[in-house]
C-alpha positions in Angstrom: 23.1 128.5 78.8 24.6 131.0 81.3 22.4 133.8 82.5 23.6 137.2 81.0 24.9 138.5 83.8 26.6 135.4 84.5 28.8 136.1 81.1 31.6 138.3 82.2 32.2 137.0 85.5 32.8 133.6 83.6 34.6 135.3 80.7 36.8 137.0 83.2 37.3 133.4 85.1 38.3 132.2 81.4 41.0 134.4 80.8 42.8 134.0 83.9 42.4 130.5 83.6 44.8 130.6 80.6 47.0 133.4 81.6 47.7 130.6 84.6 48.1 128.1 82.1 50.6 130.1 80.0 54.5 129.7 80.2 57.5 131.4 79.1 59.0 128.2 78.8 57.8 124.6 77.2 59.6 121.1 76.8 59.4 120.0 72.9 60.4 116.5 71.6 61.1 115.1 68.0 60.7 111.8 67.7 64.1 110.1 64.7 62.2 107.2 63.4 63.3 104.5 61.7 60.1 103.0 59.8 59.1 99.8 58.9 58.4 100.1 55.5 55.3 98.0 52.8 57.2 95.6 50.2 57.2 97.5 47.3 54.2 96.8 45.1 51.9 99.0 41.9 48.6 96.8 43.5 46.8 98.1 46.2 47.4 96.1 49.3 43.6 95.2 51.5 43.0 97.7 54.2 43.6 96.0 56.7 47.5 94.8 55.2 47.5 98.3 55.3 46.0 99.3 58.9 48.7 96.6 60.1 51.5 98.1 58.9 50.5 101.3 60.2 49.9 100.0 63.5 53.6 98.4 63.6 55.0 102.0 63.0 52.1 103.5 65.3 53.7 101.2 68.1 56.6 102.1 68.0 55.7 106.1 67.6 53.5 105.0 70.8 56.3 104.5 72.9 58.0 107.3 72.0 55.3 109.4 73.0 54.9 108.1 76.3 58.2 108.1 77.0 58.3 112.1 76.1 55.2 112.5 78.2 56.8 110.9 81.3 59.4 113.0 81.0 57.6 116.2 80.8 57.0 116.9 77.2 54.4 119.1 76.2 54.5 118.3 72.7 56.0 115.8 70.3 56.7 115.9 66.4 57.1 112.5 64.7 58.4 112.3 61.4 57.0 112.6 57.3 56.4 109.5 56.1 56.7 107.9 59.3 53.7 105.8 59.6 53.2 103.9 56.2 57.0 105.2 54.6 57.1 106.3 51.0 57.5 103.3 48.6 54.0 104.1 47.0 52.1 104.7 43.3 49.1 107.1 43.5 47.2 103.5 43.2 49.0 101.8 46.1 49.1 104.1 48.5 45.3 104.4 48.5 44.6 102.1 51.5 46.8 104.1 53.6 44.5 107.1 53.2 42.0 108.7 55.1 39.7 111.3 55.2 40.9 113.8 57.6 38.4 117.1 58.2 38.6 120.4 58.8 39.8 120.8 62.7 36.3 123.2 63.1 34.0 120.2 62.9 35.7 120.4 66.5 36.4 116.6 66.6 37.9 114.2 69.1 38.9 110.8 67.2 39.3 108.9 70.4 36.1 109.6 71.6 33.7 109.3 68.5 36.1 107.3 65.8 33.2 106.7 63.2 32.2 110.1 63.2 33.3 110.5 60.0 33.5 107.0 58.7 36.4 104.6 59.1 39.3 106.3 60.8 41.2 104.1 62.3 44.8 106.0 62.6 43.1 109.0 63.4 41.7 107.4 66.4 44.8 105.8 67.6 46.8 109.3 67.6 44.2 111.2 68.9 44.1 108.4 72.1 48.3 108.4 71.9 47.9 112.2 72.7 44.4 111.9 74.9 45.8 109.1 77.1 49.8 111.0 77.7 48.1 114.4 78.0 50.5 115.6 75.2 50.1 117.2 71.8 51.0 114.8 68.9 52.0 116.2 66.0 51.7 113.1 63.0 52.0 112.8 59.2 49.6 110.7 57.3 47.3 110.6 54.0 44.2 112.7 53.5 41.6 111.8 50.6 39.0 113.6 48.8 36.5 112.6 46.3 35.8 115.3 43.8 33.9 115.2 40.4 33.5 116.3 37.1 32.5 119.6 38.0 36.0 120.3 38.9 38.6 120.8 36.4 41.4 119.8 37.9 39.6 116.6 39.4 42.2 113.6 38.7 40.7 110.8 36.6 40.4 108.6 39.5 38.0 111.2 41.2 39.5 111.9 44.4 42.7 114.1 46.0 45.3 112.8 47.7 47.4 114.8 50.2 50.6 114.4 51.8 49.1 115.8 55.4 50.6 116.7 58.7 47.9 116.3 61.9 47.9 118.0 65.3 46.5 116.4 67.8 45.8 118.2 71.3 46.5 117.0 74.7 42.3 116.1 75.1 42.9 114.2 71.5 41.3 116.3 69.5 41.6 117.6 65.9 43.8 120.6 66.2 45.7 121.3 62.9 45.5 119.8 59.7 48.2 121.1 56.7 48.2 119.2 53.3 52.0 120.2 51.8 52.0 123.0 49.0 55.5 122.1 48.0 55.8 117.8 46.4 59.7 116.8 46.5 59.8 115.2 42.5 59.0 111.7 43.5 55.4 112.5 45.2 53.7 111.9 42.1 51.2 109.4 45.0 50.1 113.1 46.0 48.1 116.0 44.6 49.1 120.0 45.1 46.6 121.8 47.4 44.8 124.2 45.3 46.2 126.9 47.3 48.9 126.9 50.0 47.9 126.7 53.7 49.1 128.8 56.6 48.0 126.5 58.8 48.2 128.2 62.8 47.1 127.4 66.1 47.8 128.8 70.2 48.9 127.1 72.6 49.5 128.0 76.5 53.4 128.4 75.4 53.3 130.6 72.5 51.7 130.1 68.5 52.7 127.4 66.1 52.8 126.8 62.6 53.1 124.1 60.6 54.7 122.8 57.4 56.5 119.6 55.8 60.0 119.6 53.9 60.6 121.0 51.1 58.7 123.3 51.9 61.0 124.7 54.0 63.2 126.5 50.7 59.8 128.1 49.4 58.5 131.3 50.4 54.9 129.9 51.0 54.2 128.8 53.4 57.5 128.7 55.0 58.3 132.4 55.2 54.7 133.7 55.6 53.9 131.8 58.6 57.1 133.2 59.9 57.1 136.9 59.0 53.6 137.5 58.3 51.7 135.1 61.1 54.4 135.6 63.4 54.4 132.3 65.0 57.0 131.4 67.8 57.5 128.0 66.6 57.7 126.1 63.9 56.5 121.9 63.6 58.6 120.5 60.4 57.6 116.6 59.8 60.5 115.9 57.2 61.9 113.0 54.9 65.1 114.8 54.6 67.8 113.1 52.6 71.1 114.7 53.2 73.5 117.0 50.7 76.3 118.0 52.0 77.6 120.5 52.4 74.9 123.3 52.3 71.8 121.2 52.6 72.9 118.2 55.4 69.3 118.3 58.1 71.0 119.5 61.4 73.0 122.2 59.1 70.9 123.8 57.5 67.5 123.2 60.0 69.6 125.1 62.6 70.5 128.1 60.1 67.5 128.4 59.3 65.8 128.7 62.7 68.6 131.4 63.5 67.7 133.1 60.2 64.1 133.3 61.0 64.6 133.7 64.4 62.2 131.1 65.4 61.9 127.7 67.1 62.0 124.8 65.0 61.5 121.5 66.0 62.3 118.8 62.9 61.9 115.4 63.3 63.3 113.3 60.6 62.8 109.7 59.3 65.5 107.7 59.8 67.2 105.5 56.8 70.7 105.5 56.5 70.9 103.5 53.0 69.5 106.8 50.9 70.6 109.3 53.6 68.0 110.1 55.7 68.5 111.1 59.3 69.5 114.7 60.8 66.6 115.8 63.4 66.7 118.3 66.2 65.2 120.8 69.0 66.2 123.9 67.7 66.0 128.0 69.0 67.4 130.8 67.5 70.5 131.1 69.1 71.7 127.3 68.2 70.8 123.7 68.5 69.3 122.9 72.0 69.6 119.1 70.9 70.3 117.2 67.6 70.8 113.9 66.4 72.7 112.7 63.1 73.6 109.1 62.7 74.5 107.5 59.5 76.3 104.1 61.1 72.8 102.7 63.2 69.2 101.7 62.1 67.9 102.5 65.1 65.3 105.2 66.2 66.2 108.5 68.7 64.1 110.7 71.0 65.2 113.7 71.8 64.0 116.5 74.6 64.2 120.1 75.6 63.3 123.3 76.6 62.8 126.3 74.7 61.1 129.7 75.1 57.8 129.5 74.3 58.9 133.4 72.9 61.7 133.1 71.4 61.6 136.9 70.0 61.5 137.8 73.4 64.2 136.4 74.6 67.5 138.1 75.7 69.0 135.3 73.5 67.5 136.0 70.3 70.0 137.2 68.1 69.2 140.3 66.9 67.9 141.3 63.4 70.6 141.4 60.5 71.6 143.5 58.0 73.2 140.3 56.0 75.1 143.0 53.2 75.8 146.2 55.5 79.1 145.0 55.8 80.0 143.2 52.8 79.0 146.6 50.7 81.0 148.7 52.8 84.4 147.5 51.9 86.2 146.6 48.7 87.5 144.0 47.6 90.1 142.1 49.4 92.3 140.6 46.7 91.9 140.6 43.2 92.3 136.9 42.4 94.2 135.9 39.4 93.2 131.8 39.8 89.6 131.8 40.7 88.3 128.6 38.8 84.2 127.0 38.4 83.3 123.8 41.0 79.8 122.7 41.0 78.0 122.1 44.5 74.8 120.3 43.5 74.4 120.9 40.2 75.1 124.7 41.2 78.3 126.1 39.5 80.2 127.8 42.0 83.1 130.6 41.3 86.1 129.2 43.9 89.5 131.2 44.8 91.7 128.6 47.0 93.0 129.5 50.4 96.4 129.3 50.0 97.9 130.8 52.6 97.9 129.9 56.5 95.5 133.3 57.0 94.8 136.2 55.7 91.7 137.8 53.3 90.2 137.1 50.4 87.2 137.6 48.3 85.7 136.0 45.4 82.5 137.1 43.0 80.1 135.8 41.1 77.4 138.0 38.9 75.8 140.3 41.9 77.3 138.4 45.1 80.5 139.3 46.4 81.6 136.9 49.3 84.5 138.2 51.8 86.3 136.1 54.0 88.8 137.0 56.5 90.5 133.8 58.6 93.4 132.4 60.3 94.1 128.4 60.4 95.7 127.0 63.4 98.2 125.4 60.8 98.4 125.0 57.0 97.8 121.4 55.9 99.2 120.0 53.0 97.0 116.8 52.5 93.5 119.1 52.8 92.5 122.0 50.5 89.6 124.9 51.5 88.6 127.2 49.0 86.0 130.1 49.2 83.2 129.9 47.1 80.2 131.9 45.5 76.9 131.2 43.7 74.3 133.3 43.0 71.5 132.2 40.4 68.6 129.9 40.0 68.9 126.2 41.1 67.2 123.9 38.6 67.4 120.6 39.7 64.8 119.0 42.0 62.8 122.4 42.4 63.2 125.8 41.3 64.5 128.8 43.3 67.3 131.5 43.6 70.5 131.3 45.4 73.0 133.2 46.6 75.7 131.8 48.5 78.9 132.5 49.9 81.0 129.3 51.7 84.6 128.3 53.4 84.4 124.7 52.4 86.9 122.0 52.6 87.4 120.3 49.5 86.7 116.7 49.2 90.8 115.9 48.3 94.0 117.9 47.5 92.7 118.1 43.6 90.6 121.0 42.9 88.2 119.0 41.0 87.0 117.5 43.8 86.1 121.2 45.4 82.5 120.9 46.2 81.7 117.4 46.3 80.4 115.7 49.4 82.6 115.8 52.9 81.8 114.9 56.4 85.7 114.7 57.5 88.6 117.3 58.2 91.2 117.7 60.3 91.9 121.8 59.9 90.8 123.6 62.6 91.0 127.4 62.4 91.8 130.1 64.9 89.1 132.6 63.6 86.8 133.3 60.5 84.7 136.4 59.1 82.7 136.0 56.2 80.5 138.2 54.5 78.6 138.4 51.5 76.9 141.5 49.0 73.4 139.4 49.6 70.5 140.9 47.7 67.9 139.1 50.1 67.5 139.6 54.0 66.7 136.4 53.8 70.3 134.3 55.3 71.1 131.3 57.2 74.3 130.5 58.8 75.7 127.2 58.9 78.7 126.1 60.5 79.3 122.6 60.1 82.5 121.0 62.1 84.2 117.3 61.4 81.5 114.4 61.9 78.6 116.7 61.0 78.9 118.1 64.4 77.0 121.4 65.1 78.8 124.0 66.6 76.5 125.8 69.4 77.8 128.8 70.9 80.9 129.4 68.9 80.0 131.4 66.0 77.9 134.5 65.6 75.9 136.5 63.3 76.9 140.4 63.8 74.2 142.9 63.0 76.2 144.0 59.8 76.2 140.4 58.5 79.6 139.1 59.5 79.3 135.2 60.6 82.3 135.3 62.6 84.1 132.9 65.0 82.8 133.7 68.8 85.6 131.8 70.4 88.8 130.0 69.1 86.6 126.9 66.9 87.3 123.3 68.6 86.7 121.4 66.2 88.3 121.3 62.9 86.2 122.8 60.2 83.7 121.8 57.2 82.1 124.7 55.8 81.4 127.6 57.3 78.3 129.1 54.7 75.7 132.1 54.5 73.1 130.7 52.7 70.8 132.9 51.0 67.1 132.4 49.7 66.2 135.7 47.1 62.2 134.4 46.9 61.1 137.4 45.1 63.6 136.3 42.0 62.2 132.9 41.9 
C-alpha cells in the first residue's frame, strides 16, 4: 500500500495518464459474418460438438480481429448469433452456454480461464482482444441455475440469456448485457427480470450496449441514449431485412442521426432469409456500410468517428420533427387517397401524379407534407405518399407514426407498399414533413440498390427532411419514421 502522502501525487499521475490517453477521435470496426451454422437438431449435441463449432466461427471472427487491429482499430463489434447461429430449442442450445459473471468480479478469461469453471469461449475472446490490444465486443449464451425459491424459475432450473460481452484491450471482462427485448422465435432464451443499461468509458468517449430488437423499444435503447448519455452505441444484430422502412443500413443510419449518436451495427450475414445490412455509422450519415444480398461471404469494415459525436461541428442539430408540419395547412385536399399496407401496417396513400408539385395526405393524428419535383415523369413507375400512425402488432408491439415518398412495387396501386430495391426516378428536390406527436424521428433515404445517400439530404431544425443537393441516384423511399414510446 502507498504511504498517505504518496496518494495524491499518484492520483494526480492517474489522471493525466488518461487525459493523455483520451482522443477526440477513435477507429471502430464491425465485423458482417457469415456463420457456420449446427445441423439442425431438438437433442442436445456433447460439449465439445459444440465447443467445435464455436471455434470454427471463433476462427474466422479471429481473423477479423486481427486484421482490424493491424489496421488501427480500437474496437471491433462482431455480430448476434455469430458464434454458434440461431437454429436452437431451449434444450439444444444448452451446450453452447456459459456462465458469464458480473464484469466486478474484475476478471481476465485469458489469464485465469477456470476461474469460474469451464469457460472455454470466454477465454478464447478475451486472448482475441488480449493478444490484438483491441476491445472485442461478442455475442454468446449466458446460464444460470435458479430454484424453487424463485417463482419465475423455468422447470428446467436454470436462465438462459441471449448476451452480448465486452472484452477490453488487457482481455478482461468489461461489459456483459443479457437482451430485454426476444424477437418471437427466441423461445431458447429467457427475459432479464429487468432491463439493463449496461455502460462503460473508454479513452474515446462512453458506450452502451444493446442487441436488435431492442433497438425499436424505449428500454434500453432510448435510455442509454437520452438518460446515460453515451457517445456510442455497440448493436450485435440478426437483422433480417423489410423493406422499405426497416432494411439494416436504412433504418441503423436514421436512427443514429435521430439519436444523434454513433452506432456501430454489425450484422450476420445470410442472404437466404435476408440477413445482411451492417455499418460504421455517426450522426451526420454512414461513415461506411455494407449490404450484399448476391455473396455468402463475410465483410470488415473500418473508420473513424468522433469519440464525441455531440460535440462535433457535424452533429446535426436538435429537431423540432412537427414545427413545420403544424404551421402550414394542408396542401391539397385529395379526392383519391386509397389504404396500402407496409408490413402488416395499413397505410393512407395519395399518388403522385404529377411531374412536381405538393401534396399532403392524413391519417388519424399524422398529417404528412410533401413538396417535390421529379427530374421526369415515368410512366412504367408509380410513387405515392403515404401515412400511418397507430400500433404495429405483428412481431412486437409499439406505436408508429410515419410519413414516406415510396416507389411502388409496379404501375398497379395494389402493389403500393410491398417490397422494392429498384427504381429508375430520380428527383430534382424533396421536402417532407410530418404533424409527429413524438420527438422521437429517424430519416431514411434509401436510393436504387439499397444505396445510402450520405451528404445529400438533411434534417432542418423545423423537421423538414429535404434534398441538400440535386439526388444522384434515382429514389426509393424517402421516410420520417417515428417511434411514440410513451403510447406503447
Amino acid at each position: 500500500m502507498l504511504p498517505s502522502r504518496a496518494l495524491l501525487p499518484a492520483a494526480v499521475l492517474a489522471l493525466t495518464a488518461l487525459q493523455a490517453l483520451a482522443s477526440d477521435t477513435f477507429i471502430a470496426a464491425v465485423y458482417e459474418h457469415a456463420v457456420i451454422l449446427p445441423d439442425p437438431t431438438e437433442e442436445p449435441v456433447s460439449p465439445s460438438d459444440a465447443l467445435a463449432l464455436m471455434n470454427q466461427n471463433m476462427d474466422v471472427l479471429e481473423g477479423a480481429i486481427k486484421e482490424a487491429a493491424q489496421q488501427g482499430a480500437h474496437i471491433i463489434v462482431t455480430p448476434e448469433d455469430g458464434i454458434y447461429g440461431w437454429q436452437f430449442t431451449r434444450e439444444s442450445i444448452y451446450p453452447y452456454l456459459e456462465d458469464i459473471p458480473d464484469p466486478v468480479v474484475n476478471w481476465i478469461p485469458c489469464t485465469d480461464p477456470s476461474r469460474f469453471g469451464p469457460a472455454p469461449v470466454q477465454e478464447r475472446l478475451s486472448c482475441m482482444a488480449r493478444n490484438n490490444s483491441i476491445y472485442v465486443v461478442a455475442n454468446i449464451g449466458d446460464k444460470k441455475p435458479c430454484n424453487s425459491n424463485d417463482p419465475s424459475c423455468p422447470s428446467d432450473g436454470r436462465y438462459q440469456y441471449n448476451t452480448d460481452v465486452v472484452f477490453d484491450p488487457q482481455g478482461k471482462l468489461l461489459a456483459r448485457y443479457h437482451k430485454y427485448n426476444l424477437f418471437m422465435v427466441e423461445s431458447q432464451f429467457n427475459y432479464p427480470k429487468e432491463p439493463e443499461a449496461v455502460t462503460f468509458e473508454t479513452p474515446f468517449g462512453k458506450f452502451g450496449i444493446f442487441t436488435c430488437f431492442d433497438i425499436l423499444f424505449y428500454e434500453p435503447a432510448v435510455v442509454l441514449v437520452s438518460k446515460m448519455q453515451v457517445d456510442t452505441v455497440l448493436f450485435p444484430t440478426a437483422w433480417m431485412n423489410v423493406l422499405p422502412f426497416l432494411t439494416a443500413v436504412e433504418f441503423h443510419s436514421a436512427w443514429a442521426m435521430g439519436m444523434r449518436v454513433n452506432f456501430l451495427a454489425a450484422n450476420t450475414h445470410n442472404t437466404s432469409i435476408a440477413m445482411t445490412g451492417s455499418g460504421i455509422y455517426a450522426p451526420a450519415g454512414a461513415r461506411a456500410y455494407f449490404y450484399n444480398m448476391k455473396t455468402e461471404d463475410g465483410h470488415l469494415l473500418i473508420a473513424e468517428l468522433d469519440a464525441h459525436p455531440r460535440l462535433s461541428p457535424a452533429s446535426p442539430p436538435a429537431v423540432s420533427w412537427s414545427s413545420y408540419a403544424l404551421s402550414v395547412g394542408r396542401f391539397s385536399q385529395n379526392d383519391h387517397d386509397f389504404a396500402g399496407t407496409i408490413f402488416y401496417d395499413q397505410f393512407t396513400f395519395t399518388e403522385l401524379t404529377k411531374p412536381g408539385g405538393n401534396l399532403t395526405v392524413c391519417q388519424k393524428d399524422l398529417c404528412c407534407h410533401l413538396s417535390y419535383k421529379m427530374a421526369g415523369k415515368r410512366d412504367d413507375e408509380v410513387y405515392v405518399l403515404g401515412a400511418f400512425d397507430g400500433l404495429h402488432v405483428v412481431e412486437g408491439q409499439y406505436y408508429l407514426q410515419i410519413c414516406t415518398l415510396l416507389r411502388c412495387q409496379s404501375t398497379d396501386l395494389d402493389s403500393c407498399g410491398q417490397p422494392v430495391e429498384t427504381a429508375q426516378t430520380k428527383f430534382e428536390m424533396f421536402s417532407l414533413s410530418g404533424t409527429f406527436g413524438t420527438s422521437y424521428v429517424f430519416p431514411e433515404v434509401l436510393y436504387s440498390g439499397v444505396q445510402l445517400a450520405p451528404g445529400e439530404f438533411e434534417v432542418l431544425s423545423d423537421g423538414r427532411l429535404i434534398s441538400k443537393t440535386k439526388p444522384t441516384k434515382p429514389v426509393v423511399t424517402v421516410t420520417l419514421f417515428g417511434r411514440w414510446y410513451e403510447k406503447d
